[in-house]
C-alpha positions as CSV (number, residue, x, y, z in Angstrom):
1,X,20.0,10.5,23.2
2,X,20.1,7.4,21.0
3,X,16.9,6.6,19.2
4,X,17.7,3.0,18.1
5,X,15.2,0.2,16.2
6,X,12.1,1.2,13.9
7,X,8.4,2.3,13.8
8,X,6.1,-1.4,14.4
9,X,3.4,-1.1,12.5
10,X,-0.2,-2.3,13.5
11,X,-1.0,-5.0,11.5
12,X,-4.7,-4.1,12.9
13,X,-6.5,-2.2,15.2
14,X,-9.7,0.1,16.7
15,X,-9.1,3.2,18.5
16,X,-13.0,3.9,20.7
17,X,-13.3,8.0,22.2
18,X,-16.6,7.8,24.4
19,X,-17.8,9.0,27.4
20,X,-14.8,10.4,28.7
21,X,-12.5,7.3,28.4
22,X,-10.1,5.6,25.0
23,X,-9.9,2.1,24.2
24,X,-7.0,0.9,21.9
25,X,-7.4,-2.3,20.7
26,X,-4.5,-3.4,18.1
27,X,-2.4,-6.1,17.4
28,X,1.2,-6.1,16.6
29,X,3.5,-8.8,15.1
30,X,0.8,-11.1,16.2
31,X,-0.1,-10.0,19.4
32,X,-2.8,-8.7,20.7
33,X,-2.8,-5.3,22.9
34,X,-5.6,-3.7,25.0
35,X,-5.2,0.2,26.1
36,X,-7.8,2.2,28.3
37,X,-7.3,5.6,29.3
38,X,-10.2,7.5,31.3
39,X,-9.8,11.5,31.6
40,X,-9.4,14.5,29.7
41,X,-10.7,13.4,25.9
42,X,-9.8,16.5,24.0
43,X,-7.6,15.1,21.1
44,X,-5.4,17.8,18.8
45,X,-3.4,17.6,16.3
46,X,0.0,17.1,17.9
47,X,2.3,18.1,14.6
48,X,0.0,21.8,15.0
49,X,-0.2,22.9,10.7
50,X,2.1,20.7,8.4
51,X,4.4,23.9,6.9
52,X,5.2,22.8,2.8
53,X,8.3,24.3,2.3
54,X,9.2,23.0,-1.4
55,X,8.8,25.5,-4.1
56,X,9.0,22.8,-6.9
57,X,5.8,22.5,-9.0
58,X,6.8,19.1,-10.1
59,X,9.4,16.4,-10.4
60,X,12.7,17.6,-11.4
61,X,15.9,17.0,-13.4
62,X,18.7,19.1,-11.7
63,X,21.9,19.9,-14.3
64,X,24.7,19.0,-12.6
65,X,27.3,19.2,-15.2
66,X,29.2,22.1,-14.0
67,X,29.8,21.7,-10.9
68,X,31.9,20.8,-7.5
69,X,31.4,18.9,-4.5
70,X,32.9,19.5,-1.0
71,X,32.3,17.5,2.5
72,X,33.0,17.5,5.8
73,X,33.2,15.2,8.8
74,X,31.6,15.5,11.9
75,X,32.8,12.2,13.4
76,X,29.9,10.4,15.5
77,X,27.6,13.7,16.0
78,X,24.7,11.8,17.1
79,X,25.9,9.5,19.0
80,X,25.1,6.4,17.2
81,X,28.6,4.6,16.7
82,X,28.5,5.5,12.9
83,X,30.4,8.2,11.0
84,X,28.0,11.6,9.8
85,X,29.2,13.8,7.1
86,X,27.9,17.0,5.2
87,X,28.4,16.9,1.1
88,X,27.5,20.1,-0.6
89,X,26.8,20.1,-4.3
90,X,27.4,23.9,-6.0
91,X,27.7,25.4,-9.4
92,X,31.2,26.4,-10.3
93,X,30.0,29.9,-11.4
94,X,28.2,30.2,-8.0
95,X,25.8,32.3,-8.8
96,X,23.3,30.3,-10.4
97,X,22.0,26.7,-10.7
98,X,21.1,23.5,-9.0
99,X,22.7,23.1,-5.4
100,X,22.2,19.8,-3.2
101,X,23.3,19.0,0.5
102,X,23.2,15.9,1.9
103,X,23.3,14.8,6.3
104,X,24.2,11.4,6.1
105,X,25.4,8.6,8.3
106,X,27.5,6.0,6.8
107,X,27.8,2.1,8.6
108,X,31.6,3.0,9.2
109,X,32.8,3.7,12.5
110,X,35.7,5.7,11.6
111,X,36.5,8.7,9.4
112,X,39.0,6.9,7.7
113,X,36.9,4.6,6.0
114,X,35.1,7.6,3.9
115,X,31.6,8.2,2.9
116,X,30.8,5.7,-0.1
117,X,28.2,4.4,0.0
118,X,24.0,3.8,-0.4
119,X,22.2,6.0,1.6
120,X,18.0,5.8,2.2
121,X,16.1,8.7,3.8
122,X,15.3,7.9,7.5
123,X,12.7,9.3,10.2
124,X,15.4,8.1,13.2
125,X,18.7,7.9,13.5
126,X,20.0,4.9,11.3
127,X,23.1,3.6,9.4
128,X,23.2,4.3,5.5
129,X,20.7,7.2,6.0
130,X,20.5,10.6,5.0
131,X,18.2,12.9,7.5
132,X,15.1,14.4,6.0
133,X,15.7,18.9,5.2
134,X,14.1,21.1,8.2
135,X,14.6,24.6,8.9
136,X,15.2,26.8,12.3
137,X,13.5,29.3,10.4
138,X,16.8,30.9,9.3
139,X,19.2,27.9,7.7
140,X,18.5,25.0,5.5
141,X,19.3,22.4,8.3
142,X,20.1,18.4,7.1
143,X,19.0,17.0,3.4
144,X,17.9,19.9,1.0
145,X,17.9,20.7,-2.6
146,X,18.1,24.5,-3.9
147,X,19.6,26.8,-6.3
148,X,22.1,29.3,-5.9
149,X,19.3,32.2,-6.7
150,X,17.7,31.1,-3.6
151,X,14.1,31.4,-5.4
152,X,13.9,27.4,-5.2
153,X,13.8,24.9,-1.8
154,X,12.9,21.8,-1.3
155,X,13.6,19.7,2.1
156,X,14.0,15.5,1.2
157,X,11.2,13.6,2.5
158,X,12.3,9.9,0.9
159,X,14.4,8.5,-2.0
160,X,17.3,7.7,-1.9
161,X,21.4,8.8,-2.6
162,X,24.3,7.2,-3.7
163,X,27.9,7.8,-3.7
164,X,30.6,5.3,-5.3
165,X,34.2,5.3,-6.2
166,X,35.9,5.1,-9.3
167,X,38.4,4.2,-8.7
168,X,40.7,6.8,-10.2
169,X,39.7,9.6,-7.8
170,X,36.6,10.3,-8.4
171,X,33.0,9.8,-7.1
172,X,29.6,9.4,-9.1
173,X,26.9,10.7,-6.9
174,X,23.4,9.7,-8.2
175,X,20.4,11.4,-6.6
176,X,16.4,10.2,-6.7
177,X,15.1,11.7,-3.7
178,X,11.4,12.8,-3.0
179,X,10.6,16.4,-1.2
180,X,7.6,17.1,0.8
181,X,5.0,17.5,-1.9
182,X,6.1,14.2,-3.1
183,X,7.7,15.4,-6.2
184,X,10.9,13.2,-7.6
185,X,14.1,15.1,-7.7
186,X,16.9,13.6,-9.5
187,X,20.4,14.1,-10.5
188,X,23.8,12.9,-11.0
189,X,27.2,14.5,-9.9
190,X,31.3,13.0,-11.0
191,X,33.7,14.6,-10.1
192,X,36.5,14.6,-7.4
193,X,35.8,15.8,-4.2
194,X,37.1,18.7,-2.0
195,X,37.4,19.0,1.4
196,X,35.6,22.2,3.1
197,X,38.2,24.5,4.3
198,X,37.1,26.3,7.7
């Protein structure tokens, strides 16, 4: 289903575990909030071990000099109103070199309108947002950056991607993004873009 608006941040608050029962005390845009719960007072993690899945050892330049880009249009996939669209970045020779791939949802409504645009890493489902890299355990599934070897991964956490026309055919797509040990991955990409052929 839709997930629609963003995380509220407290701007304060007490969480109490005793005797069996929680209090949650916190305030929120102003207002104050009062929680009890009285049971079971076993807390766990709920996100179980956090799995690091970048292999980068610091921030990175990728070369993106010889190289194409393709995309692809899945209309509105999740259901938001907005158009979502898959670019791949590849080295011509294939074989090796720096590879990107982007999930992204524009604030157009229609295919039609293409994919330019500013594009900001988001936790929920939100216009002018790429969707942060996770795996099935299998396939590199959303916002990744990896190279052709396959000896390199890194899922995008934040940052922030850009594609703009030229005008003459061509898009400039910059690349500052952040992966999940909060190393800086950058690059820039222009070229003219191809269509993926089933």
């Amino acid at each position: 289903g839709k997930r629609e608006g963003a995380i509220t941040a407290f701007d304060s608050g007490t969480l109490v575990v005793e005797n069996g029962k929680i209090t949650l005390d916190v305030v929120v845009n102003g207002e104050a909030h009062h929680v009890e719960y009285i049971g079971d007072t076993t807390l766990s993690d709920s996100q179980g071990e956090v799995i690091i899945y970048s292999t980068l050892d610091g921030d990175y330049e990728a070369d993106l000099s010889d190289h194409y880009m393709i995309y692809e249009c899945y209309g509105d996939y999740y259901e938001c109103g907005f158009t979502n669209w898959m670019i791949v970045i590849k080295p011509n020779n294939g074989t090796s070199g720096d590879c990107f791939q982007f999930d992204f949802i524009t604030d157009k409504a229609t295919k039609n309108e293409g994919f330019c645009g500013d594009y900001k890493s988001s936790d929920f489902i939100a216009t002018n947002s790429f969707i942060p890299g996770w795996t099935d355990g299998v396939n590199l599934l959303c916002s990744w950056y990896f190279n052709a070897e396959q000896t390199e991964f890194a899922p995008f956490r934040g940052g922030e991607m850009s594609i703009k026309d030229n005008g003459d055919g061509t898009v400039t797509v910059h690349i500052d993004v952040i992966d999940d040990l909060r190393h800086h991955i950058t690059g820039t990409w222009t070229g003219t873009p191809v269509a993926f052929q089933q």
